[in-house]
C-alpha positions in Angstrom: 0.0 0.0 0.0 3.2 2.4 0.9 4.4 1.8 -2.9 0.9 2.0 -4.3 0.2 5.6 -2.5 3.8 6.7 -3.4 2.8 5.9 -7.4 -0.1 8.0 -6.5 1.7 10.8 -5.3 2.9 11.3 -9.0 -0.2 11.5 -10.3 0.8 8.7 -13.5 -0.4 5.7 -11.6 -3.9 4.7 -12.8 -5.8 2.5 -11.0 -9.5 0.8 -12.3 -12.7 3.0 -11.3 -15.9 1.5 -9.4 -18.2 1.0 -12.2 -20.3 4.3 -11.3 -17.3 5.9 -12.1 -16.4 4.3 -14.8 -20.3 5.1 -16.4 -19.8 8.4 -15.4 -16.3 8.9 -17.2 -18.2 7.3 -20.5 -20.9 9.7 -20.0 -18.7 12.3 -20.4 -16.5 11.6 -23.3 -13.3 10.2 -21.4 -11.3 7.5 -21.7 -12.4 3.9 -20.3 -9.7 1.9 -21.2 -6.8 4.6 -19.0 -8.5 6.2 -16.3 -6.7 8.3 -14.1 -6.6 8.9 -10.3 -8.9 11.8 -10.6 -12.2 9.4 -10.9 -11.8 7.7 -7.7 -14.4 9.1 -5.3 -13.3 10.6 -2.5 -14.6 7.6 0.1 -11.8 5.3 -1.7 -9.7 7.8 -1.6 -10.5 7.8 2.6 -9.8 4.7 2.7 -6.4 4.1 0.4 -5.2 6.9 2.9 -6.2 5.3 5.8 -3.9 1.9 4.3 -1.2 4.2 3.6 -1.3 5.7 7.5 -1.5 2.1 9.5 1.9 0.9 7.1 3.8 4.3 7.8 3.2 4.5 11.5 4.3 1.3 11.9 7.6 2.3 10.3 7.9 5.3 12.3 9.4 4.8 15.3 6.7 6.7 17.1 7.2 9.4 14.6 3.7 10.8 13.0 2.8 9.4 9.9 3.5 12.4 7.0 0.0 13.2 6.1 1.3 16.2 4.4 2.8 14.7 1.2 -1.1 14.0 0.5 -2.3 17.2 1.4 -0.3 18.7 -1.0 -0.8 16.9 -4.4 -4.5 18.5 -5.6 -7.5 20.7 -4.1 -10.0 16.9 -3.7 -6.8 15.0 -1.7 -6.5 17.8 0.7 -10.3 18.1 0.6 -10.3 14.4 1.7 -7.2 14.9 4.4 -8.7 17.7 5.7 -12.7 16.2 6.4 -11.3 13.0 8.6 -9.0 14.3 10.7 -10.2 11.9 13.6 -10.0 8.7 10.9 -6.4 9.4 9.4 -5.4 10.5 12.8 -3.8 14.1 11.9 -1.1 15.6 14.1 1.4 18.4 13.5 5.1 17.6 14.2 6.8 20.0 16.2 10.8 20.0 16.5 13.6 22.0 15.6 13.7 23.5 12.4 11.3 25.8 10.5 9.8 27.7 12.7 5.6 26.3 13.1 3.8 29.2 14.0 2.1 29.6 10.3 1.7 26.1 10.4 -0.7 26.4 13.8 -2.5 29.3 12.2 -3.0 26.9 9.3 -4.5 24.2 11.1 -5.6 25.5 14.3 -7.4 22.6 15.6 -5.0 19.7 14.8 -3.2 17.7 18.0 0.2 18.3 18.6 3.0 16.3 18.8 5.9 18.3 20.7 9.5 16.1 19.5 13.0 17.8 20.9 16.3 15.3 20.9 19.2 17.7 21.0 22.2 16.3 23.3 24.2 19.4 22.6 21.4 22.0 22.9 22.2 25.1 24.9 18.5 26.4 25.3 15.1 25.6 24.4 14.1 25.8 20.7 11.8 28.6 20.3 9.2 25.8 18.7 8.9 24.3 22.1 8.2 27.2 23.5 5.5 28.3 21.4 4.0 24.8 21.3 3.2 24.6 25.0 1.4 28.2 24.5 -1.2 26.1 23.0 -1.6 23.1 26.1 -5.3 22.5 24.8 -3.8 20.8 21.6 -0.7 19.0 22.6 -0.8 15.3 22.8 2.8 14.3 23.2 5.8 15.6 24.8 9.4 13.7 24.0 12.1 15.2 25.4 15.9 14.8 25.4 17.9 17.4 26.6 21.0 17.9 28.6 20.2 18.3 32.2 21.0 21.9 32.3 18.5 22.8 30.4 15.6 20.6 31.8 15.2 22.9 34.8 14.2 25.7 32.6 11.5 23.5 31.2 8.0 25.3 32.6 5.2 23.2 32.3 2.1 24.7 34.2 -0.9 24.6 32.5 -3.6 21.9 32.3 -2.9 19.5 29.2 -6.3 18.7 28.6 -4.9 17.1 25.6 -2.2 15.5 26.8 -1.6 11.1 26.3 2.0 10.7 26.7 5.2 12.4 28.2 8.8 11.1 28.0 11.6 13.5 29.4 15.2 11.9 29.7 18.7 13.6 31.2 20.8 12.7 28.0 24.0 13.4 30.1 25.6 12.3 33.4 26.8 15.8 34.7 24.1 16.0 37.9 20.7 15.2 38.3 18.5 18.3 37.1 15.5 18.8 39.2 12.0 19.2 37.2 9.9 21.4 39.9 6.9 22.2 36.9 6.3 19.0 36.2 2.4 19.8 34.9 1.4 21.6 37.3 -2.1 21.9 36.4 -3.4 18.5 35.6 -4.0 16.1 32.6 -7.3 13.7 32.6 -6.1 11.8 29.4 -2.6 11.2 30.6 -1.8 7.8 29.9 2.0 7.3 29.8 5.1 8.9 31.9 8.5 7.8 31.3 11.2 9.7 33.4 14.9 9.0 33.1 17.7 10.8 34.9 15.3 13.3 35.8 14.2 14.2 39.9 10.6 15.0 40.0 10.2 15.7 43.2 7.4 13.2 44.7 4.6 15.8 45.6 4.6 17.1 42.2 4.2 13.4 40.8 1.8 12.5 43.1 -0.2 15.3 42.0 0.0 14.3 38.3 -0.4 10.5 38.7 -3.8 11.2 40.5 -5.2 14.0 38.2 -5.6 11.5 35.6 -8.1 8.0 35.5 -6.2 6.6 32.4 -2.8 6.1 33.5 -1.2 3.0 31.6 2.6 3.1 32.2 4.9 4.4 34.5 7.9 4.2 34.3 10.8 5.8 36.7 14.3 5.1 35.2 17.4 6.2 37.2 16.2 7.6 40.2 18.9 9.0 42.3 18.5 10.4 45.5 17.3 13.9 44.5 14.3 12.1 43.3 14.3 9.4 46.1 10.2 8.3 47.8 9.8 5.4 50.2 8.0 2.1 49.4 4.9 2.9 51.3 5.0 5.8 49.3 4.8 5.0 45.8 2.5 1.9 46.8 0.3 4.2 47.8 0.2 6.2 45.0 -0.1 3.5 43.0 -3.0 1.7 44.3 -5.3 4.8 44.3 -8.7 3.6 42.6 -7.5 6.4 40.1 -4.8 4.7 38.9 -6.8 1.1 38.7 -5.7 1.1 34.7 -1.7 0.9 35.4 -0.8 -1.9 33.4 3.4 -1.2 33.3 5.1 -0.2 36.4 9.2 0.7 36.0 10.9 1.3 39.1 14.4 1.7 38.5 17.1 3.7 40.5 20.4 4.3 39.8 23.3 2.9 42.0 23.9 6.5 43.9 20.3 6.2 45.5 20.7 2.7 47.3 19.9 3.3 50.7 19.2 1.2 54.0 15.7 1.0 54.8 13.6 -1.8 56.7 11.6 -4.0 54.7 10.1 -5.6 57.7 5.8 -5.1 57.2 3.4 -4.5 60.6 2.4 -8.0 61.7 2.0 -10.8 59.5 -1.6 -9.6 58.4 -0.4 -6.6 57.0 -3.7 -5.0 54.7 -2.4 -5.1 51.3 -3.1 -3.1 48.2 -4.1 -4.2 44.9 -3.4 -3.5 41.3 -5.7 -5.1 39.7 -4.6 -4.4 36.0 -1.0 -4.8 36.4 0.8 -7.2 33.9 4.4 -5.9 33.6 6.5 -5.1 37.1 10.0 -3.8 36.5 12.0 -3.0 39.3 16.3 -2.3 39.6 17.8 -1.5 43.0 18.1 -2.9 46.4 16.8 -6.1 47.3 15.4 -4.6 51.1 13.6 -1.1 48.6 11.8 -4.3 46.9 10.9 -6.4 49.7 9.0 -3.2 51.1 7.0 -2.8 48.1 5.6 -6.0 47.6 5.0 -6.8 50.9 2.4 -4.5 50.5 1.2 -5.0 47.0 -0.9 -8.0 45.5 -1.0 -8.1 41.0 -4.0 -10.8 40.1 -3.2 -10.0 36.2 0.9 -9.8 36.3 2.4 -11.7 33.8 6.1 -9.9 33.1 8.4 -9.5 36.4 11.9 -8.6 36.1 13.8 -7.7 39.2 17.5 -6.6 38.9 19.4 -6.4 42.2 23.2 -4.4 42.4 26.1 -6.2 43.5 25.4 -7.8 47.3 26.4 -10.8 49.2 23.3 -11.7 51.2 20.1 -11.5 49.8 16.8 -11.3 51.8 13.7 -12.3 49.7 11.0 -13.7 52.1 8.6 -11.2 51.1 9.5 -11.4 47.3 9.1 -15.5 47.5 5.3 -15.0 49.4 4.5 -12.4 46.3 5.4 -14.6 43.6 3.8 -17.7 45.6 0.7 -15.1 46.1 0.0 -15.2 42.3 -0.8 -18.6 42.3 2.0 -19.1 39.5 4.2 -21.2 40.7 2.2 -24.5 41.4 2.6 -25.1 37.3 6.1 -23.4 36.2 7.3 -25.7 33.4 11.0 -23.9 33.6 13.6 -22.7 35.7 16.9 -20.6 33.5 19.8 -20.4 35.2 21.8 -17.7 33.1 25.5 -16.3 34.1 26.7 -13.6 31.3 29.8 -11.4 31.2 27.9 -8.8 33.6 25.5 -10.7 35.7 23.2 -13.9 36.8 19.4 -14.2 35.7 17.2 -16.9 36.9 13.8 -17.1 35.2 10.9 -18.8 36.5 9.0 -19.8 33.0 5.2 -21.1 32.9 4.5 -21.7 29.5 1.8 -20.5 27.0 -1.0 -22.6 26.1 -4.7 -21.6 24.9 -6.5 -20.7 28.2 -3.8 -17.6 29.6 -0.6 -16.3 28.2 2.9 -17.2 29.2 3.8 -15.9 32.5 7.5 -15.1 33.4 9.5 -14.0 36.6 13.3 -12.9 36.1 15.1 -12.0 39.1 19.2 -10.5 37.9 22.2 -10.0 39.6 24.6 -7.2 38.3 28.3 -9.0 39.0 30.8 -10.0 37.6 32.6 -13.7 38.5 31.2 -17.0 38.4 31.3 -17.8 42.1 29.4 -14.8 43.2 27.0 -15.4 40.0 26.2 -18.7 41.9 26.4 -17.7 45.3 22.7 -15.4 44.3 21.1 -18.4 42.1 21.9 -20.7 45.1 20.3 -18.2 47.8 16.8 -17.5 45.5 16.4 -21.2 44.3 17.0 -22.3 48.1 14.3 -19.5 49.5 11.9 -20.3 46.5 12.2 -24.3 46.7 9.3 -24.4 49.4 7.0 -22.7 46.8 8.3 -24.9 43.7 6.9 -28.2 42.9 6.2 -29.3 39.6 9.3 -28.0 37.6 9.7 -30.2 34.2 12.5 -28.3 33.0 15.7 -26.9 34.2 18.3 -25.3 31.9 21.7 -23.8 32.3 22.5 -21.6 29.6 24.5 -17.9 29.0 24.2 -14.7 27.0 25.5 -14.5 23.4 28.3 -12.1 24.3 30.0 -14.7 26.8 32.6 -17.0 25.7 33.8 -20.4 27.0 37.1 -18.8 28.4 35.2 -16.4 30.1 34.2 -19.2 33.0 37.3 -21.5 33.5 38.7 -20.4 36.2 35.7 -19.8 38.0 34.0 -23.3 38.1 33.3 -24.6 41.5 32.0 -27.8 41.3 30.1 -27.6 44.9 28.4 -24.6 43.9 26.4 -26.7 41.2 25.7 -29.2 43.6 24.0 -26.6 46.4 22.6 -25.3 43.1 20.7 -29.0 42.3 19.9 -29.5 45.6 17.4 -26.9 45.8 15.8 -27.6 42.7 12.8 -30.2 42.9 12.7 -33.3 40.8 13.1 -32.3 37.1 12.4 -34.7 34.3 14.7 -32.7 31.5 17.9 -30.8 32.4 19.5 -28.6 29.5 22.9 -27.1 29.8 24.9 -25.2 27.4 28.6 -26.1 26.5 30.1 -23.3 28.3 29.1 -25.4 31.3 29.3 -29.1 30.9 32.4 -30.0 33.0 31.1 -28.6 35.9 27.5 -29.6 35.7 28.0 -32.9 34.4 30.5 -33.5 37.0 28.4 -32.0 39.6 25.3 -34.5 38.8 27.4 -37.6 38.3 29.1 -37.0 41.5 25.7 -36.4 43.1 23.5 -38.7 41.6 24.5 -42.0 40.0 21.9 -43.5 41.2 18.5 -41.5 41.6 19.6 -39.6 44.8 19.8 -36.1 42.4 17.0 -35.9 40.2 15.2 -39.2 40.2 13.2 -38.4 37.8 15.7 -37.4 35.2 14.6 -38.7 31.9 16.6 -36.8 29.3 19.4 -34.6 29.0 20.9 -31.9 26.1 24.1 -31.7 26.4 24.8 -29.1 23.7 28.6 -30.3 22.1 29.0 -32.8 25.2 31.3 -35.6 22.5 33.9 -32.4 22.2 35.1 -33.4 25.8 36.1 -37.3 26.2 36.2 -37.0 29.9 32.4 -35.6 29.6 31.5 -38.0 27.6 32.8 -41.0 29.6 31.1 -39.5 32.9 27.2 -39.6 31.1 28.0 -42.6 29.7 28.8 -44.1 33.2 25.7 -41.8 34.3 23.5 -43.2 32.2 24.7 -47.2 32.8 23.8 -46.8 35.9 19.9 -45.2 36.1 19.3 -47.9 33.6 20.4 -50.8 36.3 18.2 -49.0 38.4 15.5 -48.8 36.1 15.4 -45.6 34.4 16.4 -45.0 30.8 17.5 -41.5 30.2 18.0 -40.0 26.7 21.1 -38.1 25.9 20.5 -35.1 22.5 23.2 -32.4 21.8 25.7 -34.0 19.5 
């Protein structure tokens, strides 16, 4: 359709008529056999435009789709562009460049979409300042500046317009402080995405609850500028006016960790709900976490991905009852046990089928060495175990940027063995080649008979025949669950 409109736009493309059309052109002396663009009516016009708009946005990049290449070809297409703006979905793009004040005059009632990225800038462009004179049209606000210009950014109107705001620090030098954050209020607000930025929390507050459509939030790199407690943004968060947050970010940056106690009021704590969250994403400390959601419950979550900073203990009681709350973990099919270059994920996987979608909890540790990679899977597998019953699957895998190299002189062959030991009876166990000395040595050792995994029915073993002495150790492995009576299948060749 994006090629067909683009013939169009050069007016030598001819396409068939409807047959009223086609009568009509007859009628009138013209030629049947080439008609030209000119006889389409002006409701298949609407509707080749409409085509024309779905394809460009989506290969936009949130960018509006350029209506105004069909506005300006004849009279009827801007005729037709002009009578649906609602249908085609007409916005005005406002960045740096020509200056868009005779643009507004010429369409006064279209939305606007306000787009500044300048890393280098030195002040506001003088578009951006005359687009938020008009706060009853804008729509969107995407902003990234450096953060000595942010403060100047005044923004204190009602947006009675307003769906989505994005403002991100594009620099490291300080943490600029947004005080105007809207300070009037904007009921069709449905997305805020902060990064780098301090808003401070009263000015937030008073944003999040002026609107009843709020969809996402999302807090990246909050430092201590911009710091607010657990029972704070839970109870923001669980206002009935916020009952339509979906996406929750929560991500501070590594200058904001700060002791707090997680411990809740009694074991019957009253706890909040968000009844139409599905994607929880939290970085920071492990205690910030275990006070938030101690005091939250999520019926509809389905995404949850928890990064922690480099510590040595790790305290997750209150995380392990959350995830048990949801009722998940009763059928998780997988548990991933991931080490990378930078850090450990384990994932708790409950696969798809045709009642409920896929649901997924990945907790990460940023660090770097095997040992302490470990050291974190072995403390959340052993606090989660309780809660974990019918696992089928477990697999040992690592990132695409890691290299075999990159773990030999880390392996600690006890470490895999606290790791098995707190995983319940899998039937399948998958491990990449990066660690099949260890782990194959770690479950041989362990269990050649059925004391580790007595259910184990098949292995992948990706590459396993490169390495004689793993090869030998499976073989022996598997000789001896089959004298016991259980045959176990060996893929990865």
């Amino acid at each position: 359709m994006t090629s067909m409109v683009s013939d169009m736009l050069t007016i030598q493309h001819t396409l068939t008529p409807s047959p009223h059309a086609l009568n009509e052109q007859i009628f009138q002396g013209g030629n049947p056999e080439h008609p030209t663009i000119d006889v389409l009516p002006e409701e298949i016009l609407l509707e080749i435009f409409d085509f024309y708009r779905l394809d460009a946005i989506n290969n936009s990049r949130g960018r509006p789709w350029k209506w105004q290449r069909l506005a300006h070809v004849c009279q009827k297409w801007r005729h037709v562009v002009s009578g649906s703006p609602l249908r085609l979905g007409l916005q005005i793009y406002c960045k740096s460049g020509v200056p868009i004040e005779p643009i507004l005059d010429l369409w006064p009632t279209l939305p606007l979409v306000v787009r500044f990225r300048g890393p280098k800038s030195k002040a506001l462009h003088n578009n951006f300042l005359v687009a938020l004179r008009h706060p009853d049209r804008v729509c969107k606000i995407d902003l990234i500046l450096p953060s000595s210009i942010i403060p100047s950014i005044e923004i204190q109107e009602s947006f009675l317009a307003l769906e989505r705001i994005q403002i991100t620090s594009c620099n490291s030098s300080g943490t600029p402080v947004l005080t105007n954050f809207l300070g009037g209020s904007a009921p069709r607000l449905t997305s805020i995405a902060v990064d780098g930025v301090a808003v401070p929390f009263p000015a937030l507050r008073q944003i999040l609850l002026s609107t009843n459509n709020l969809v996402r939030l999302q807090l990246d790199n909050i430092t201590s500028a911009g710091y607010f407690s657990p029972d704070a943004i839970v109870t923001v968060v669980s206002d009935p006016a916020l009952a339509r947050l979906k996406i929750l970010h929560l991500h501070f940056h590594l200058s904001a960790l700060r002791p707090i106690s997680s411990r809740v009021s009694g074991p019957f704590i009253e706890r909040a709900t968000l009844p139409s969250l599905t994607f929880l994403s939290f970085r920071g400390a492990h205690d910030y976490l275990e006070g938030v959601v101690a005091r939250i419950d999520t019926p509809a979550l389905i995404f949850t991905w928890i990064t922690f900073y480099d510590q040595l203990i790790f305290e997750t009681q209150q995380l392990c009852q959350f995830v048990s709350r949801m009722g998940k973990l009763t059928s998780l099919r997988d548990v991933v046990v991931q080490p990378g270059s930078n850090g450990i994920t384990i994932s708790l996987c409950q696969r798809a089928n045709r009642e409920r979608q896929r649901w997924e909890c990945e907790l990460r540790m940023l660090c770097r060495g095997l040992d302490l990679q470990l050291s974190f899977a072995t403390q959340i597998l052993c606090q989660l175990s309780p809660h974990l019953s019918r696992v089928f699957q477990l697999k040992v895998v690592t990132d695409k940027y890691s290299e075999q190299s990159a773990w030999e002189e880390d392996l600690d062959l006890t470490q895999w063995q606290e790791i098995f030991q707190h995983i319940p009876p899998i039937i399948w166990l998958d491990v990449a080649e990066q660690f099949l000395p260890g782990v194959v040595h770690a479950l041989v050792t362990e269990g050649i008979t059925t004391g580790t995994f007595p259910r184990l029915r098949g292995l992948s073993l990706r590459g396993y025949h490169k390495y004689p002495s793993v090869r030998k150790e499976i073989e022996r492995f598997v000789a001896a669950r089959k004298l016991t009576g259980h045959n176990i299948s060996v893929y990865g060749r």
